[in-house]
N, C-alpha and C positions, 0 to 999 in steps of 0.2 A: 777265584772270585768271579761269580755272575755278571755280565753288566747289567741284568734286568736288575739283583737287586736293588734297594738303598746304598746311599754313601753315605755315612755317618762319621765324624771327626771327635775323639773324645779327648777332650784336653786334660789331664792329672795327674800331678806332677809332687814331687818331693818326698811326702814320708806316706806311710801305710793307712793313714787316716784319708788321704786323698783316692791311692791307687785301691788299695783291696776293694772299696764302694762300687767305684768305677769298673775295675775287672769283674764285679758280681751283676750289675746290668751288662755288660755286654757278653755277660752267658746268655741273657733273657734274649738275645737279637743275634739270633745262629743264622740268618738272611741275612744280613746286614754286610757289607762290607765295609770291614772297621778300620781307621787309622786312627792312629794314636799322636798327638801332641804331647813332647814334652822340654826340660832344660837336659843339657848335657850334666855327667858327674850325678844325677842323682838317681835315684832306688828305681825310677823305671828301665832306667839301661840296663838293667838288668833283669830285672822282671815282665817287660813287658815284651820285650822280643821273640821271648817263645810263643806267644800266642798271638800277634799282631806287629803289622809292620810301624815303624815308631820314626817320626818325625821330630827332632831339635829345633829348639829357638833359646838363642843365648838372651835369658833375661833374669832379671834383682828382683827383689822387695822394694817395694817404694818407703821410703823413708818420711822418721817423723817432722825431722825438720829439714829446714832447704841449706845447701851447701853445693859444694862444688860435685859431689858424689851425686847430688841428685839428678844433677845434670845429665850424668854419665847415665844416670837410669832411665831418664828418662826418653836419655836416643838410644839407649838400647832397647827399652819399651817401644817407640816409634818404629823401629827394623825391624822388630819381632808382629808389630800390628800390619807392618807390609808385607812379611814372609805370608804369615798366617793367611791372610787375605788371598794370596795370592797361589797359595795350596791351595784356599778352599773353589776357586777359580780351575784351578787346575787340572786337579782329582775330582769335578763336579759335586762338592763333597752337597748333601741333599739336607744335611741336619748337624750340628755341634748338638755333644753334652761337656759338661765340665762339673767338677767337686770343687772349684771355688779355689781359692791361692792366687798366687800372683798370675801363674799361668793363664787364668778364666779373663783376663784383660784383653790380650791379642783375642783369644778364641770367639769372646762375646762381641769386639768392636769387629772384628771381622767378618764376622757372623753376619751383623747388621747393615756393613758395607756391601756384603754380597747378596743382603735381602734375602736370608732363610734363616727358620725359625732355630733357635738357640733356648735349651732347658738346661738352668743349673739348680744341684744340689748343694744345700749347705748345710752339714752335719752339726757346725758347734750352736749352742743356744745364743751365744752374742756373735752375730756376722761379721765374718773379715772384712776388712777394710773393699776391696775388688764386689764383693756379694753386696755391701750397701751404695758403692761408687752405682752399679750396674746392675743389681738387680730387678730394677724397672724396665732395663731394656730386654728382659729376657722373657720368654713367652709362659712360662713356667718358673718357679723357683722352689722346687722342694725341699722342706725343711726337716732338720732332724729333731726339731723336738718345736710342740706345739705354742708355745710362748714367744717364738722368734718372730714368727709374724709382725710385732709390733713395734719390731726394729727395721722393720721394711717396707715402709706404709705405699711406697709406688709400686711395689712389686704383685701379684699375680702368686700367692703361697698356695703350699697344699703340705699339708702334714702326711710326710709318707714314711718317715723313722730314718733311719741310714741303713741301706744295705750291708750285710754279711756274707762269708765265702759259705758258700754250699755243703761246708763238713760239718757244720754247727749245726744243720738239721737234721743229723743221723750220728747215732751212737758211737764212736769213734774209740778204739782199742789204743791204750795207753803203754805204754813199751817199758815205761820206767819199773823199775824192782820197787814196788810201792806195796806194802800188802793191803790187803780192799776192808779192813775192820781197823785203822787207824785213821786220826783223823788228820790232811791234806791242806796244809797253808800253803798259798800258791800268792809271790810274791812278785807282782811284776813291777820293774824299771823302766823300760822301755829304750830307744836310743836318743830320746831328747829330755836333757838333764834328769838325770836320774840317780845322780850323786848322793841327795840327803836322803832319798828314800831309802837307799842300797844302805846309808849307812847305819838309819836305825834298823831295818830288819837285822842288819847281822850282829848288830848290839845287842837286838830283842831273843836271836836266836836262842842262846844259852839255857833260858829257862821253858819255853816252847818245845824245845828238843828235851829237856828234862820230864817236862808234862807228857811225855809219848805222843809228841806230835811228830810229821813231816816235815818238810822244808823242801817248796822247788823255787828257786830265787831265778829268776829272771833278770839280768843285771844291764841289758844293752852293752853295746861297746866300747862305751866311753867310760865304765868302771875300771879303776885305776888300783883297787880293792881285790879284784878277783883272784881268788883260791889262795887268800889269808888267815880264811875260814875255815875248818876242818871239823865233820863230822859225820857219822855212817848215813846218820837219817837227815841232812841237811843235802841236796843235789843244785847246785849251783851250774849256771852257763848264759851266756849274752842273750842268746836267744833257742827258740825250742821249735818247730816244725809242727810240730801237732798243738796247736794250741786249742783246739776245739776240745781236744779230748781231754788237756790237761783239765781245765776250766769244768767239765760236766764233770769229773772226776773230784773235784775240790770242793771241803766245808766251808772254806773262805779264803778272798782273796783280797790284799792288801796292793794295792792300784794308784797310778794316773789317774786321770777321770778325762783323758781326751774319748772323743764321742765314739770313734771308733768302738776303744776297750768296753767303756760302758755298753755298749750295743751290744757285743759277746757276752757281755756280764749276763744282760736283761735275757738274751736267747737258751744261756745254759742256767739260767735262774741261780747263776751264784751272787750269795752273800759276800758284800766286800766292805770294806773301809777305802776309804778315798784319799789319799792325800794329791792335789791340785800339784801341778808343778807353778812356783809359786812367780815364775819369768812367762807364764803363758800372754800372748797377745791379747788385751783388754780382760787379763784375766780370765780367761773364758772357760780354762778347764773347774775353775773353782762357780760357776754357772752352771757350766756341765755337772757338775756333781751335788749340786743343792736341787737340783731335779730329782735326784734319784734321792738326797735326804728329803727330798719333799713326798715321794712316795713309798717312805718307808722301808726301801731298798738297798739304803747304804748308810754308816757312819763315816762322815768327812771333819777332818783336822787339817786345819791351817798347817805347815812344814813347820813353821816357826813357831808353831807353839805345843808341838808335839815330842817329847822324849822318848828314849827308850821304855821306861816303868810304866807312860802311859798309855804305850803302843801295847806291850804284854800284858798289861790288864786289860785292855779291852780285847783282844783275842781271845786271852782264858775265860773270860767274862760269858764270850758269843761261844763259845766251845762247853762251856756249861749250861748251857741252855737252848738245847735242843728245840724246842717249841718257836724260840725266837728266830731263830738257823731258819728252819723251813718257813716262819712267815716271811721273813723279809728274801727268800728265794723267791718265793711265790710274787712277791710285789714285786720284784724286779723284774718277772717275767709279764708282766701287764706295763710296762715303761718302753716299749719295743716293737714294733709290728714283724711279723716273720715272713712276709709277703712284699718287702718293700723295695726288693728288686725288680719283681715281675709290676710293679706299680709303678717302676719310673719306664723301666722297658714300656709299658704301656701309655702311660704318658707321648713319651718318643715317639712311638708309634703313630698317634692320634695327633698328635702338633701335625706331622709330615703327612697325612692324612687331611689335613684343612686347611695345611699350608696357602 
């Protein structure tokens, strides 16, 4: 590490909608000297060590109503706003970024306490509860989809998409024994609830797999289902390493609709259907995903009000109509900016620049 360069602090914490964004600007800032904020026990312990040294702060989700539990959060939030602070004191940190979660609390009031400029991203179309507490006080707040703005009237927005990992913008060799003239359902879960999706796809399987289709089921961890299912052309597992490749590889994929997924979707210009996870926070994957039915990109179904018979008709449905397939790849691929790393890296840069 330089001392002439930057010290930048990027807070991103929890599941993959937070961290992958964030690890994809701080490729854009190879000057930089980066630390990493985050909780103990979740997915950055693990991911983010190899490439940055990673700082803990033991903190909760604030809660909807008040009890004795909130309490607890909220001196754990107060320890975690003097840690933070006192890192950014420390480490002369010169700029915070944060993806928004409970995490972006310490990071953004710290930030403020230490008088330097703080930019957050906020990926989903309805902001987390932390992104509208605070997104005024932030010098920047970019968002992932152009509609959010107007849930943030004291904020400072810029529509810049949500960053992606770097494999998504180059051709990516697929491992799996898949032959290249059938056609590819790609059926992700994910690791938060992903129960009823898991459980109509493998409902829906039988006659999909009949039709000479594929099957790669993406199932997350927490399916309690896996390998009940059996068949040559059905490839089941929690999760897959190459997802860039699966996704350019696929005629359609049956989905989440957190902003992440959808951002991969928009980048490999795949066709999907949506189902919302239907527990999401102010609902927002089911926001997330009328963006993409608004431009033509995706068919989305309520969980509860979707079957098996009328998950497999609509698959056959898009599978026989080729003409429809490439239009609504093509829309999805206009729902996305593919520059939107080097856009907030740029951002960064320019805040600490007029600091």
């Amino acid at each position: 590490m330089s001392v002439n360069n930057p010290n930048l602090l990027i807070a991103a914490s929890g599941t993959g909608g937070h961290l992958f964004p964030a690890l994809a600007v701080a490729q854009q800032l190879p000057d930089y000297n980066i630390l990493w904020l985050g909780v103990p026990h979740r997915l950055e312990t693990s991911l983010v060590p190899k490439s940055y040294p990673l700082i803990t702060v033991d903190i909760d989700g604030f809660q909807t109503s008040f009890g004795i539990k909130t309490i607890f959060v909220m001196f754990k939030m107060f320890k975690a706003i003097i840690k933070t602070y006192q890192l950014i004191k420390s480490k002369k940190i010169d700029i915070v970024f944060t993806t928004g979660g409970y995490i972006a609390a310490p990071a953004i009031i710290g930030a403020k306490l230490a008088k330097i400029p703080v930019i957050l991203h906020e990926s989903n179309y309805i902001p987390g509860k932390v992104t509208k507490l605070f997104g005024g006080w932030c010098n920047v707040v970019g968002i992932g989809f152009t509609g959010t703005s107007k849930y943030l009237p004291k904020a400072k927005t810029q529509w810049v998409s949500t960053p992606v990992r770097e494999e998504f913008f180059s051709p990516q060799l697929l491992e799996l024994d898949i032959p290249e003239n059938v056609p590819l359902i790609v059926a992700v879960g994910g690791s938060q609830g992903a129960v009823g999706l898991n459980k109509l796809v493998r409902q829906s399987a039988p006659r999909l797999l009949e039709k000479g289709a594929y099957i790669v089921h993406l199932t997350g961890k927490q399916d309690e289902e896996i390998g009940t299912f059996h068949h040559d052309h059905y490839l089941e597992m929690p999760f897959y390493n190459n997802m860039a490749g699966l996704l350019q590889r696929a005629n359609i994929a049956i989905s989440r609709s957190g902003a992440g997924t959808l951002t991969e979707l928009a980048i490999t210009k795949t066709p999907s259907i949506l189902i919302p996870y239907p527990f999401a926070a102010e609902d927002h994957q089911f926001y997330n995903g009328q963006e993409f039915v608004n431009g033509e990109a995706s068919l989305l179904f309520r969980q509860d009000q979707l079957n098996p018979d009328l998950l497999t008709e609509t698959v056959l449905n898009l599978l026989n109509n080729s003409e429809k397939l490439v239009s609504m790849g093509e829309k999805s691929g206009n729902l996305a900016l593919t520059d939107s790393a080097k856009i907030l890296g740029k951002i960064i840069r320019e805040c600490l620049t007029i600091k």
